[in-house]
Residue frames as qw, qx, qy, qz and C-alpha x, y, z in Angstrom:
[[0.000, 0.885, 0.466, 0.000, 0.00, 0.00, 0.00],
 [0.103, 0.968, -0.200, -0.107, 2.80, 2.80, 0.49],
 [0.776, -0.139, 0.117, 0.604, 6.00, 3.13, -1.01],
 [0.496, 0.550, 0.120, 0.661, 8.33, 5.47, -2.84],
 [0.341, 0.159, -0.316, 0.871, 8.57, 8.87, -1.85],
 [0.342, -0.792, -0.468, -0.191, 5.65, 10.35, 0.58],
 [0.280, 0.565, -0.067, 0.773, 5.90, 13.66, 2.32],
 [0.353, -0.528, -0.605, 0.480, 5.87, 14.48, 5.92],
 [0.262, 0.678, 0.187, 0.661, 4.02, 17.83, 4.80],
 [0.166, 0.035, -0.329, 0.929, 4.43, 21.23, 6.45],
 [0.038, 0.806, 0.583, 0.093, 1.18, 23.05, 7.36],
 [0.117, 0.507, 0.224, 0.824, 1.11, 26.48, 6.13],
 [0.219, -0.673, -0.607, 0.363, 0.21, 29.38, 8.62],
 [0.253, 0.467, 0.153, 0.833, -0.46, 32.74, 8.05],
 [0.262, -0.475, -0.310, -0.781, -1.37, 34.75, 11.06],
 [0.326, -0.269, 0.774, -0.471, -1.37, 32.22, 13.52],
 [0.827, 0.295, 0.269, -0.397, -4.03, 30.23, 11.49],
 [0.401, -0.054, 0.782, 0.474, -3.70, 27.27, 9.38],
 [0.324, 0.558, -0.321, -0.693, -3.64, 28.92, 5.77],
 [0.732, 0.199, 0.634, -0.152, -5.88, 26.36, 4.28],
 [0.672, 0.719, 0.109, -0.138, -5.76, 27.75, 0.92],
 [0.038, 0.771, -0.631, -0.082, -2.18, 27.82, 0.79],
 [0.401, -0.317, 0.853, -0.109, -1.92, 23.90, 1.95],
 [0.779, 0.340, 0.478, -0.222, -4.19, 22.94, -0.18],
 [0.520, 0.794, -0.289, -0.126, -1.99, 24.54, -3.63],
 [0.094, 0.513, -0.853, 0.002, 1.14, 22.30, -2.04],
 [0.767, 0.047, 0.621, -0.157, -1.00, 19.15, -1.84],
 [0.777, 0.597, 0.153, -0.125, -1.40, 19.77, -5.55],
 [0.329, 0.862, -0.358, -0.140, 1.73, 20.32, -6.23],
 [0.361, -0.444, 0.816, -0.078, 3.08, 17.43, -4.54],
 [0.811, 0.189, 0.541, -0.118, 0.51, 14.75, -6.03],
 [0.601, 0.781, -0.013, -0.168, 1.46, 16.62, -9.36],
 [0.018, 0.754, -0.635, 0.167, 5.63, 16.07, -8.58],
 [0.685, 0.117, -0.705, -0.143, 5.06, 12.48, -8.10],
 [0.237, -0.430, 0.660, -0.568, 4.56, 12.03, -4.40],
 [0.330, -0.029, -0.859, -0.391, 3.38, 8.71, -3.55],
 [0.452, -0.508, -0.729, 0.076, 1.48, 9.56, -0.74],
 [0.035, -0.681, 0.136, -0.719, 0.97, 12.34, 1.79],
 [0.520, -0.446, -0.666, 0.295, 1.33, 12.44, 5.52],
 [0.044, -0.737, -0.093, -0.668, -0.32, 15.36, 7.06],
 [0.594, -0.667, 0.229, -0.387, -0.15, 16.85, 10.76],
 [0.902, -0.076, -0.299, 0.300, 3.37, 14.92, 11.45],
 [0.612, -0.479, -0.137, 0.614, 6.29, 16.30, 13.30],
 [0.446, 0.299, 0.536, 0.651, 6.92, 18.17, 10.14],
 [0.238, -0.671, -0.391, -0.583, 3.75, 19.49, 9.92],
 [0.053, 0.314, -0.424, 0.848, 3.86, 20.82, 14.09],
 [0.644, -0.496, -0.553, -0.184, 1.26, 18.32, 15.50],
 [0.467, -0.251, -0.666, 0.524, 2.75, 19.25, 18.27],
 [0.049, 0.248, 0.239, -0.937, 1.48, 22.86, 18.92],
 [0.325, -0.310, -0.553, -0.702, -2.21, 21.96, 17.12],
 [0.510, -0.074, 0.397, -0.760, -5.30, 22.19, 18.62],
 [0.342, 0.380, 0.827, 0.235, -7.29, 18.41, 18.01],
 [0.472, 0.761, 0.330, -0.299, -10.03, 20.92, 15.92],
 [0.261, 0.806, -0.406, -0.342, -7.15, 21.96, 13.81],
 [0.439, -0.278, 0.835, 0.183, -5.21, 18.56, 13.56],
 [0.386, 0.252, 0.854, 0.240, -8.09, 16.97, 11.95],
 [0.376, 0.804, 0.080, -0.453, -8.99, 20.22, 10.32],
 [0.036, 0.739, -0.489, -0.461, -5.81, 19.79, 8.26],
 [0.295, -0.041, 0.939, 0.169, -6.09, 16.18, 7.97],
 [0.446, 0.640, 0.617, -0.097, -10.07, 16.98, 6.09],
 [0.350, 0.819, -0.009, -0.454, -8.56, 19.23, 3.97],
 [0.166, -0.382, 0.847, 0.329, -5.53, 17.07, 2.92],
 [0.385, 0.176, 0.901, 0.092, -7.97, 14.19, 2.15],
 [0.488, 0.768, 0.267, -0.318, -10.68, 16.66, 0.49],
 [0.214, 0.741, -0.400, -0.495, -7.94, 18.14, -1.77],
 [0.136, -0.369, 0.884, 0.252, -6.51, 14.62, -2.75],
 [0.761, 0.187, 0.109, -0.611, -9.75, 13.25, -3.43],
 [0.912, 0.142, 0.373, -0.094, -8.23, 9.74, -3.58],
 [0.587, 0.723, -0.354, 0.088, -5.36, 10.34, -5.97],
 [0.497, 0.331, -0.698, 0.395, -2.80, 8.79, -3.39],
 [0.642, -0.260, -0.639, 0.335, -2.72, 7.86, 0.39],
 [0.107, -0.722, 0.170, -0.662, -3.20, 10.25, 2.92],
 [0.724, -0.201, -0.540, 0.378, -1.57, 8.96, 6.49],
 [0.006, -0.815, 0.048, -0.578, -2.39, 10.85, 8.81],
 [0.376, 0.293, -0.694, 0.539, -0.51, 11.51, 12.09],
 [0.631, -0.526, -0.214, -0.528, -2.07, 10.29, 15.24],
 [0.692, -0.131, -0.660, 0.259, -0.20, 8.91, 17.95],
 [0.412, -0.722, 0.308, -0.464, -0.06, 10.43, 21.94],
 [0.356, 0.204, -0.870, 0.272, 1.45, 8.82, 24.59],
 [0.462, 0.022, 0.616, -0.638, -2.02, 8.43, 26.31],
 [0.070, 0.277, 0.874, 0.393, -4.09, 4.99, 24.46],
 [0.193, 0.683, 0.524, -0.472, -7.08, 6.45, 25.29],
 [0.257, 0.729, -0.118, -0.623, -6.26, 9.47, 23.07],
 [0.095, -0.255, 0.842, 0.465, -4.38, 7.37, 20.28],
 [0.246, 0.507, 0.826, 0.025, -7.79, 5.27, 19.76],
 [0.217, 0.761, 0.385, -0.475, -9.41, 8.55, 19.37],
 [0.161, 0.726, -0.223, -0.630, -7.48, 10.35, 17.16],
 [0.083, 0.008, 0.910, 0.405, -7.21, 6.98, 14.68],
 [0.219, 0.459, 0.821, -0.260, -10.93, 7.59, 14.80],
 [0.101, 0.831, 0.007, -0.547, -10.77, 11.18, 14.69],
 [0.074, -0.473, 0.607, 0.634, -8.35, 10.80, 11.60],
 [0.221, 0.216, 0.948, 0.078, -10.66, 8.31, 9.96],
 [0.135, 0.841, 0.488, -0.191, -13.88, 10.17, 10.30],
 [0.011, -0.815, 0.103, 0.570, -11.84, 13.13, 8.52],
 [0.891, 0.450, -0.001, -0.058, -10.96, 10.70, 5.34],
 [0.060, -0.528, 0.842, 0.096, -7.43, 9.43, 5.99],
 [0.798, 0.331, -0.459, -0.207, -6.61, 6.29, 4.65],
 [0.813, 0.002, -0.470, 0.343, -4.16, 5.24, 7.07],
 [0.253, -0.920, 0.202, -0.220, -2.28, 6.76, 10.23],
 [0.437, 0.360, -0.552, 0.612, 1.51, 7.11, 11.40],
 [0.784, -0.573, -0.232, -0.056, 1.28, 5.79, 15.12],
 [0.413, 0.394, -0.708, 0.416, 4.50, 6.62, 17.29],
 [0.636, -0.227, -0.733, 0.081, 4.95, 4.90, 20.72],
 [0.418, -0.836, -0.356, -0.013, 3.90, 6.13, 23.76],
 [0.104, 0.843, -0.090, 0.521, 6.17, 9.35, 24.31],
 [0.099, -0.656, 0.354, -0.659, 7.74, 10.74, 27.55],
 [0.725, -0.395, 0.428, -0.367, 6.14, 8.24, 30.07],
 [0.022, -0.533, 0.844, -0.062, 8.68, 5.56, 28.83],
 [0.938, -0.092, 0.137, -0.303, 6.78, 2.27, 28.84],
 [0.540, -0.317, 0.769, 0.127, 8.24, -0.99, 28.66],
 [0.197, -0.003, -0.818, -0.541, 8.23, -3.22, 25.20],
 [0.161, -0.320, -0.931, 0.070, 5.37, -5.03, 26.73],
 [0.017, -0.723, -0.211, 0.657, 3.78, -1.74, 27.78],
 [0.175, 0.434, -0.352, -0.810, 4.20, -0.62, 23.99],
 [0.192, -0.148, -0.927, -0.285, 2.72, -4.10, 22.52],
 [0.085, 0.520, 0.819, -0.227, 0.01, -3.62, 24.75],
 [0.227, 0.680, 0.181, -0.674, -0.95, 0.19, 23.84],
 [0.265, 0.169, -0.682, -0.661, -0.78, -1.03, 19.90],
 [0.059, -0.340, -0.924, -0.162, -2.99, -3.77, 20.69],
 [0.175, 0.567, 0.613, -0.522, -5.49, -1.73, 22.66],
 [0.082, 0.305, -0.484, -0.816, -4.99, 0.33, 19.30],
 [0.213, -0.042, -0.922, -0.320, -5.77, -2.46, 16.60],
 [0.010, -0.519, -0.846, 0.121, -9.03, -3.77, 18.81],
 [0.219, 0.733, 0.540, -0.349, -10.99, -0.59, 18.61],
 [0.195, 0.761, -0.158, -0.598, -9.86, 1.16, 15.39],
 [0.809, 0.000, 0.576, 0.121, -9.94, 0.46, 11.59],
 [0.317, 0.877, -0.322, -0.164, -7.45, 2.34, 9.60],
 [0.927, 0.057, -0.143, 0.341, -4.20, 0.77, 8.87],
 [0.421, -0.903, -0.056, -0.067, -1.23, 1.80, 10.91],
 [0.569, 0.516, -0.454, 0.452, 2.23, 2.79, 9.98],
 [0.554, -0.785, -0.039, 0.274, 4.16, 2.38, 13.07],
 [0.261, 0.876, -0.165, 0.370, 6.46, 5.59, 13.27],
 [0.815, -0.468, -0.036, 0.339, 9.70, 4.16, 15.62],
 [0.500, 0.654, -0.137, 0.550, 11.78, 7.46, 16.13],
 [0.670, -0.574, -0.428, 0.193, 13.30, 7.42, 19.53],
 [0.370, 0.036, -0.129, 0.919, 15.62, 10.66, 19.32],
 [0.210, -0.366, -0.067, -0.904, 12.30, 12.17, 19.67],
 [0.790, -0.404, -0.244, -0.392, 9.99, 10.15, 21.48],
 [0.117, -0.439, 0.862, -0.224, 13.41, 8.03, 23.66],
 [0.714, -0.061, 0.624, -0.311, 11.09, 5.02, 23.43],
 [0.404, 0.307, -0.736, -0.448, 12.22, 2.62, 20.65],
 [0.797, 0.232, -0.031, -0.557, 10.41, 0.08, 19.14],
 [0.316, -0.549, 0.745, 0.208, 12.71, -2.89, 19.15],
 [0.372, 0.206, -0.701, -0.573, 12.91, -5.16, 16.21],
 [0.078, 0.005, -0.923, 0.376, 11.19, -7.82, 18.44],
 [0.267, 0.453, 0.378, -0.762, 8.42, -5.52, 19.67],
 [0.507, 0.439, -0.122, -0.731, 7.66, -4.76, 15.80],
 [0.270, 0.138, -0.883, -0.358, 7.59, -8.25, 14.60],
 [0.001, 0.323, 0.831, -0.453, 5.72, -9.18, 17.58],
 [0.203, 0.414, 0.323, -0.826, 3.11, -6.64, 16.76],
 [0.460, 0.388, -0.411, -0.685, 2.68, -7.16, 13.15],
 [0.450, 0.035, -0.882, -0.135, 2.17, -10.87, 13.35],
 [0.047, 0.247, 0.784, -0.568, -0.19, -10.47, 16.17],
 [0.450, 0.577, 0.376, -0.569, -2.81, -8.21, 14.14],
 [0.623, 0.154, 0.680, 0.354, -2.47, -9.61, 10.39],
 [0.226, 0.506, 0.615, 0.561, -2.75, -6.80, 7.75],
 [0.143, -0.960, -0.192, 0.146, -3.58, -3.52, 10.73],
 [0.378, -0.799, 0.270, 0.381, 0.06, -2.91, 10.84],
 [0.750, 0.651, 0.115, -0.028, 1.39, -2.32, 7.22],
 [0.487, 0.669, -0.257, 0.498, 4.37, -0.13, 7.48],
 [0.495, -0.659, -0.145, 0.547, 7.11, 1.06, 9.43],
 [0.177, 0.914, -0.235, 0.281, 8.49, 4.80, 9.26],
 [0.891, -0.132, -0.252, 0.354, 12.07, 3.74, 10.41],
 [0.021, 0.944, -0.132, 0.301, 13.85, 6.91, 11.84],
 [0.763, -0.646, -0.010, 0.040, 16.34, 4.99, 14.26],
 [0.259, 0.810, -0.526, -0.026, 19.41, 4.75, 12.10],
 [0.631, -0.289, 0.714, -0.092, 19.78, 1.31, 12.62],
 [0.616, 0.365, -0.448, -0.535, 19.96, 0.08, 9.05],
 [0.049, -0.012, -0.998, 0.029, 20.81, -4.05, 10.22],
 [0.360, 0.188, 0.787, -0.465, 17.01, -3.69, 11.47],
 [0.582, 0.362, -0.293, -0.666, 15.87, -3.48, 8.08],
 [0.518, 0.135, -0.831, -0.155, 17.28, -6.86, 7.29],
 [0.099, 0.028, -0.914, 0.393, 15.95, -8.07, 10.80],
 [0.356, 0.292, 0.440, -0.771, 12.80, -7.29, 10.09],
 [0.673, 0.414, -0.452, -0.414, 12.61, -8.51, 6.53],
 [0.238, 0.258, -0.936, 0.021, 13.85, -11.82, 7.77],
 [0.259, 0.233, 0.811, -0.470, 10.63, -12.42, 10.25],
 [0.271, 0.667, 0.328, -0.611, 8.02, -10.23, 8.61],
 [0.467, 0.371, 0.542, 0.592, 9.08, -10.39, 4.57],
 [0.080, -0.519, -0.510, -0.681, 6.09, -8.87, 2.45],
 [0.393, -0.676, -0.609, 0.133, 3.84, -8.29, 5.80],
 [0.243, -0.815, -0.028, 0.525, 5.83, -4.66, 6.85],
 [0.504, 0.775, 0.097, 0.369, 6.60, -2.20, 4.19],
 [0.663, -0.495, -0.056, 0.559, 9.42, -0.65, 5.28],
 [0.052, 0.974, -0.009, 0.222, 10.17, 3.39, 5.02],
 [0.515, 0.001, -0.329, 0.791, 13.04, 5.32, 5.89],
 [0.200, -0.911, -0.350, 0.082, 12.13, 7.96, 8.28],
 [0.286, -0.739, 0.273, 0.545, 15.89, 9.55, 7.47],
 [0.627, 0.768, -0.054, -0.122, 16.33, 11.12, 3.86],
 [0.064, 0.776, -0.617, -0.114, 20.24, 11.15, 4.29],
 [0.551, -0.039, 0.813, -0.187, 19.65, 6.77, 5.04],
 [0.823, 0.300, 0.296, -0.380, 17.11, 6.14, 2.23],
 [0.548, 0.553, -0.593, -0.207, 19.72, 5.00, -0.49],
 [0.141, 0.332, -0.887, 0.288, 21.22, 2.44, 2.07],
 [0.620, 0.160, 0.471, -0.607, 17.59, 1.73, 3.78],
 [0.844, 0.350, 0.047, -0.404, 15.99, 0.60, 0.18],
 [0.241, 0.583, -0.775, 0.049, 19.29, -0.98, -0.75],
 [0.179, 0.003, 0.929, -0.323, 18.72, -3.78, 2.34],
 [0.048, -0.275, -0.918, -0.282, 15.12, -3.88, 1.52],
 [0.063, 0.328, 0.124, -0.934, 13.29, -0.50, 1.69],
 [0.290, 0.447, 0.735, 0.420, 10.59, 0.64, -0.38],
 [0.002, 0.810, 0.302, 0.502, 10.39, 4.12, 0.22],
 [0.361, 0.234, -0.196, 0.881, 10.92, 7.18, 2.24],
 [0.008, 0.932, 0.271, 0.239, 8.44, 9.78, 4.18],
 [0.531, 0.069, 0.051, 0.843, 10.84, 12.24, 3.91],
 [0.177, -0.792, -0.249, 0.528, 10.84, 15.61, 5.02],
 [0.246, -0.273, 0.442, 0.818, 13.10, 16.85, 1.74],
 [0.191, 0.371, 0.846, 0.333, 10.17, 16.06, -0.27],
 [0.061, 0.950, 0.253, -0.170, 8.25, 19.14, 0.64],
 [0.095, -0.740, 0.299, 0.595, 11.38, 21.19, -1.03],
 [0.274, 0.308, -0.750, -0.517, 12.43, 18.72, -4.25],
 [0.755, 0.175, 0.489, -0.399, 9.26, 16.38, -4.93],
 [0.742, 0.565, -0.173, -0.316, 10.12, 15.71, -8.11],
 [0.460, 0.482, -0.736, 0.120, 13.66, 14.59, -7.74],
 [0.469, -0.133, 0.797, -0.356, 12.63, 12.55, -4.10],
 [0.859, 0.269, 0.330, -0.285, 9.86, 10.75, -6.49],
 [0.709, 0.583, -0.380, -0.110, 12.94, 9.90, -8.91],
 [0.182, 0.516, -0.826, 0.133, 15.02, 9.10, -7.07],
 [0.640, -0.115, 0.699, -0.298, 12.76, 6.19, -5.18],
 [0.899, 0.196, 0.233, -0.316, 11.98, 5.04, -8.29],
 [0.289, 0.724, -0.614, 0.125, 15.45, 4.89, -9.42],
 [0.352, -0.306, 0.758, -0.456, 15.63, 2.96, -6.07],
 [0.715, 0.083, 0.435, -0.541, 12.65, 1.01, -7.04],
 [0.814, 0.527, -0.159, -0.183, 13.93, -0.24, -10.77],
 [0.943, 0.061, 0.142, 0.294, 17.06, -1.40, -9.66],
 [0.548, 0.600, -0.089, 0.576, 19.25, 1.60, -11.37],
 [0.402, -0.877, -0.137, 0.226, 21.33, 2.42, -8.60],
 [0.455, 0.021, 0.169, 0.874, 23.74, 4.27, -10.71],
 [0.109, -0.579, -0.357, -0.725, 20.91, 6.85, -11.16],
 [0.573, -0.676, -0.457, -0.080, 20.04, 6.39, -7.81],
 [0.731, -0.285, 0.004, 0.620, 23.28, 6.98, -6.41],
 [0.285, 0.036, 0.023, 0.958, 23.59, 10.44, -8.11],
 [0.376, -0.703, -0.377, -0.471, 20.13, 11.38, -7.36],
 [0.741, -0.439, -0.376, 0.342, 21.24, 10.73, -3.96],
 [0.665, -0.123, -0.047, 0.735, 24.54, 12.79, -3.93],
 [0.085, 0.407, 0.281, 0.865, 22.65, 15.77, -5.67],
 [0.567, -0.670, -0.314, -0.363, 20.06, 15.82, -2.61],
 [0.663, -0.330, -0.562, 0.369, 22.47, 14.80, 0.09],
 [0.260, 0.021, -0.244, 0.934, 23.54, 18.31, 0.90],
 [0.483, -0.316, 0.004, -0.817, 19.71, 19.74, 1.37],
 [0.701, -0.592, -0.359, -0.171, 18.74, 16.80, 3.37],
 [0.642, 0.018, -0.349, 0.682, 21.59, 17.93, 5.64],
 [0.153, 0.200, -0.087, 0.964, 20.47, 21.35, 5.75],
 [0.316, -0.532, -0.103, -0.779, 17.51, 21.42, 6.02],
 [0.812, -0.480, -0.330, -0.044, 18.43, 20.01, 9.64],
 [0.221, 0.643, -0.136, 0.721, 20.68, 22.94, 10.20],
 [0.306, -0.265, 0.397, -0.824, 18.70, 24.26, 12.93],
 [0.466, 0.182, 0.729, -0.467, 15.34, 22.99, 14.77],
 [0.025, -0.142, -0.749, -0.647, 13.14, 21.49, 12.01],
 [0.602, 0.514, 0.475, 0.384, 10.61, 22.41, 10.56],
 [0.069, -0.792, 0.096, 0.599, 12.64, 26.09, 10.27],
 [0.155, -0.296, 0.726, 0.602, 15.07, 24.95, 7.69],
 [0.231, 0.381, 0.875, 0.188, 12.21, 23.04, 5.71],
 [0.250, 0.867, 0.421, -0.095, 9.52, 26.19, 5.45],
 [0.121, 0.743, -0.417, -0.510, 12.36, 28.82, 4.53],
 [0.282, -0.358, 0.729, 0.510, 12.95, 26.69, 1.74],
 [0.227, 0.412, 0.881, -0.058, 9.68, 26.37, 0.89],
 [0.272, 0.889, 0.298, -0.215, 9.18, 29.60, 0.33],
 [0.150, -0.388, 0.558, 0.718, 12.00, 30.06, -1.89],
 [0.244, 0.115, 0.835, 0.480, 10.15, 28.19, -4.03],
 [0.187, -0.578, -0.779, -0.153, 6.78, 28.70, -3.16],
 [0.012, 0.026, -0.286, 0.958, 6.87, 32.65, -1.73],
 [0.501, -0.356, -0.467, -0.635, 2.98, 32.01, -1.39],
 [0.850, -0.323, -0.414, 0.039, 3.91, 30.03, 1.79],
 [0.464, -0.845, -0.001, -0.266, 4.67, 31.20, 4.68],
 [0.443, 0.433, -0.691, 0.372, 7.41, 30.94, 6.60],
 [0.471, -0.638, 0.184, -0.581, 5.52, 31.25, 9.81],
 [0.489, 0.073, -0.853, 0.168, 5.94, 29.02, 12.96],
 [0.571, -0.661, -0.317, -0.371, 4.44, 28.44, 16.19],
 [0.105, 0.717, -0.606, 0.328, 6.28, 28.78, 19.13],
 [0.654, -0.645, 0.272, 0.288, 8.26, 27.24, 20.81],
 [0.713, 0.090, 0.391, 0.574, 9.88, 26.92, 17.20],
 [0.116, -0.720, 0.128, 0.672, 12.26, 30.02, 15.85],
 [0.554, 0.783, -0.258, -0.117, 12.79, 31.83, 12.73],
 [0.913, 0.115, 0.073, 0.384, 16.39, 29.25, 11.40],
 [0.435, -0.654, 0.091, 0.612, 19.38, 31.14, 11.94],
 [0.683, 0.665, 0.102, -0.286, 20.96, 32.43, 9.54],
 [0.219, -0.521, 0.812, 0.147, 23.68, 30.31, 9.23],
 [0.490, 0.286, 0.820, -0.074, 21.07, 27.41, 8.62],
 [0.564, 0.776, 0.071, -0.272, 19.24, 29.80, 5.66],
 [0.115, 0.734, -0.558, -0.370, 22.62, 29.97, 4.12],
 [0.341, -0.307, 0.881, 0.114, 23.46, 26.52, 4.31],
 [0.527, 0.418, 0.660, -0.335, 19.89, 25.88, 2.75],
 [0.464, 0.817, -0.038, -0.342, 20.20, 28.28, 0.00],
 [0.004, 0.589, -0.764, -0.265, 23.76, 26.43, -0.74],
 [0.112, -0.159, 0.950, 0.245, 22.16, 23.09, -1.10],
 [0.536, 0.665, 0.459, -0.242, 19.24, 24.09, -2.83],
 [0.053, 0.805, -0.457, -0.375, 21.59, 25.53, -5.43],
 [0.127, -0.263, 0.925, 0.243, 23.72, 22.07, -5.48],
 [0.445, 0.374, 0.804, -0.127, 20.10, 20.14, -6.09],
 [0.148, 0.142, 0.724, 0.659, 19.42, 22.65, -8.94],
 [0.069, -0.710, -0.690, 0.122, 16.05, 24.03, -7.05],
 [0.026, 0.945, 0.106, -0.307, 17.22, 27.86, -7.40]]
């Protein structure tokens, strides 16, 4: 159900409001740039400072605009199950297709303590459910165990993983239990050549909101086999997926956006800052090397 390249999109503000009319013109442009999917109201996108009326405000406009032309995964995890269940509802009832689950946050559970708050998932909700295992944010990781153990417990709920850990052996250790049964994402653009290499099949990738076109070549590069094409698709991106993790993300990621796109805001919410400008520079240099300005 997902591969290639899917975007962890930004949401557009303008004002302090989410600048619907703005987010809707970069859906199109992405579906139009070959994205193979879309994941709204992720880290990316600043689920963290949304109101729920606004989360799944963004997530009913993503799915209105896309009207079915690709996937639309929206983000829904908390580190309370109670809420998870909901918002897999909430995301549902707003026309997602699927949701990006990470494990329970801050209050640290045990594996067994994460197996159970997927299962309680799975029994009362019926989207499929990337699990999203990125512990430099969340410190709770998903061990390779934990995610076999999960996907072979609910047959067909748990599709994908967003991998974000930098552990590339757990590709293959997961492809050895779990085969066909777990698509397998990279959740780090600077990784995805080596990721699809072991047995990847895609990316949600944060670069993708800046070069869609050349993230949707290069997976499929990735995807046909031609990793001499891949390999300099790679090398021509590597220096913006660097940058635009300069500073605190998503800074680096919307100033570059609006290079392109000066319709779009730069805005943020706080606790996140305007990107230094050391980070703008560095952006504008490897948006340059990629050929985007």
């Amino acid at each position: 159900m997902f591969h290639g390249s899917i975007p962890a999109l930004i949401t557009p503000f303008r004002n302090g409001t989410f600048d619907e009319a703005a987010f809707r013109d970069f859906v199109e442009w992405q579906i139009a740039e070959g994205s193979a999917a879309l994941v709204p109201v992720g880290t990316t996108g600043e689920a963290a400072t949304l109101t729920k009326d606004e989360h799944f405000e963004v997530v009913r406009v993503c799915a209105d605009q896309v009207r079915g032309r690709v996937p639309v995964i929206a983000g829904a995890g908390s580190n309370d199950t109670r809420v998870a269940i909901g918002n897999v509802q909430a995301a549902k009832a707003a026309g997602a297709d699927a949701v990006l689950m990470v494990p329970p946050y801050y209050n640290r559970p045990s594996q067994e303590g994460i197996f159970r708050h997927f299962e309680a998932v799975a029994a009362q909700c019926e989207l499929p459910i990337v699990l999203y295992n990125v512990p430099g944010r969340t410190v709770t990781d998903i061990q390779p165990e934990t995610v076999i153990r999960i996907v072979q417990a609910f047959p067909g709920r748990f599709v994908a993983i967003k991998d974000a850990t930098g552990d590339l052996a757990r590709v293959s250790t997961h492809r050895a239990a779990l085969r066909s049964e777990l698509a397998q994402l990279s959740g780090n653009d600077d990784l995805a050549l080596a990721f699809n290499a072991m047995g990847g099949v895609g990316c949600i990738s944060v670069t993708a909101n800046v070069a869609p076109r050349l993230c949707a070549q290069f997976q499929a590069a990735c995807a046909e086999g031609d990793m001499v094409l891949a390999l300099a698709l790679h090398d021509r991106l590597f220096a913006l997926h660097a940058a635009l993790f300069s500073d605190a993300s998503p800074g680096p990621v919307k100033y570059a956006v609006n290079r392109l796109r000066p319709e779009i805001s730069t805005e943020l919410r706080l606790p996140m800052v305007e990107p230094a400008a050391a980070s703008k520079a560095a952006v504008d240099a490897a948006m340059a090397v990629a050929g985007l300005i």
